[in-house]
N, C-alpha and C positions, 0 to 999 in steps of 0.2 A: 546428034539426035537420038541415036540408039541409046546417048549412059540417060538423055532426057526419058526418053521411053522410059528404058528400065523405070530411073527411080520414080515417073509417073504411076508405072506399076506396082510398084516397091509400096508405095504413100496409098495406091487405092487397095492393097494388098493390108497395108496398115492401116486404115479407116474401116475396110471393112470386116476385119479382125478384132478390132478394137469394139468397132459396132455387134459383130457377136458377143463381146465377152461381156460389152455392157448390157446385151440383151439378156447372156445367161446371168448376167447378178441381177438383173429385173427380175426375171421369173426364180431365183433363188433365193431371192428376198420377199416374193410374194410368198412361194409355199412356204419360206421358214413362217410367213405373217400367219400364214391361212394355218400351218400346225398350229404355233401358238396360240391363236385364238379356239380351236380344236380344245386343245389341249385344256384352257381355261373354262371354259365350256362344258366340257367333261368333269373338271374340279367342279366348278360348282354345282353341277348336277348329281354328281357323289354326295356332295358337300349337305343339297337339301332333301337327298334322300336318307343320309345319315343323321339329319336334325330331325324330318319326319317320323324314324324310326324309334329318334331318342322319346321324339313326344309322344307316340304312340306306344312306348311303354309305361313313359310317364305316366299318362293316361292309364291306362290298365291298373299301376298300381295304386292310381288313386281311388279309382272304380273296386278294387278289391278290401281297399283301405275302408269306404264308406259303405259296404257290403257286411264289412266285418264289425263296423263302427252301430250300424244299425239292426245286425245282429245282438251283439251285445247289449245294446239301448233295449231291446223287445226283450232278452232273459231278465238285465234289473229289472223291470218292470212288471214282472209277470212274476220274481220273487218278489218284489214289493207288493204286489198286490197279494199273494198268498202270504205272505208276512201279515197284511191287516186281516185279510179272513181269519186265519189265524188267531192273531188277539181279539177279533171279533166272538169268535166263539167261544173262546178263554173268558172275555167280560160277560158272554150267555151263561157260561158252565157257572161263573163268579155270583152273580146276579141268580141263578136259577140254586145253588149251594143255599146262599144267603134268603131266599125266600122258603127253604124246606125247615130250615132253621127256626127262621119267625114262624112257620105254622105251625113247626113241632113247638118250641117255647110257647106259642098261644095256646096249644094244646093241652101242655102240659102245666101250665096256670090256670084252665079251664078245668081240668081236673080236679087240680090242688084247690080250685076256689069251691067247686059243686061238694069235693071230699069235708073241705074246713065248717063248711055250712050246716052240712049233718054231722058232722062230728060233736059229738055231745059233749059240752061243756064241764069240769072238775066242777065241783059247790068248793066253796068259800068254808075254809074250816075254822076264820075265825078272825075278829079286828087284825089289823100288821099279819096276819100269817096268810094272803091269798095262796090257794093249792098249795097250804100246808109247808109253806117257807114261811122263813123270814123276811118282811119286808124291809128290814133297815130301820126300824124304829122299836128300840131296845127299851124296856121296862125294869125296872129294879126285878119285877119276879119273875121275868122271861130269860136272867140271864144266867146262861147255865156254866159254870165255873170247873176249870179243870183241876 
């Protein structure tokens, strides 16, 4: 009865040894679970604060991009519009050139017309010889021989 004992002792000494070592791989297999899900956990939340960083630069640089885009859009347009002021005043100056012109020209045929009017006429010295030429119409005794 005693080697019975013993190895009764022995088997519940081994059951409940066994029952620890299965309990310690219970709970060493939970904390490994519970790390790694930690641990995934962690990754992903790096994970989306490294994408919301990305996009939030992204962002920025396209806010900077249509900052700079609408910049530029406002100077062509502000030399486009002083480019037409520009030929605007050029077609003024063109147009104001060209009417100093016509009043001087009308003036000066307003002149030339009141001067031709009193200007006293040459007399007629004579048939074919108006103001003392020749008009081209040659006579036996008008023609003078070299």
């Amino acid at each position: 009865m005693n080697i019975q004992l013993e190895k009764m002792k022995q088997k519940e000494e081994y059951e409940r040894r066994k029952k620890m070592a299965e309990e310690k791989h219970k709970e060493w297999v939970q904390k490994k679970r519970e790390e790694e899900r930690r641990e995934r956990e962690r990754k992903l939340s790096q994970e989306m604060a490294e994408k919301a960083t990305r996009e939030l630069e992204r962002m920025q640089i396209q806010e900077k991009a249509e900052a700079k885009y609408k910049e530029w859009l406002e100077k062509k347009r502000a030399e486009e519009a002083e480019k037409k002021n520009k030929e605007k005043e050029k077609e003024k100056a063109r147009a104001a050139e060209l009417q100093k012109k016509k009043a001087r020209a009308e003036q000066i045929f307003e002149e030339w017309l009141q001067n031709a009017r009193n200007k006293p006429r040459p007399a007629f010295s004579g048939y074919a010889f108006p103001y003392g030429n020749s008009a081209g119409v040659y006579f036996c005794h008008t023609y003078v021989g070299t």
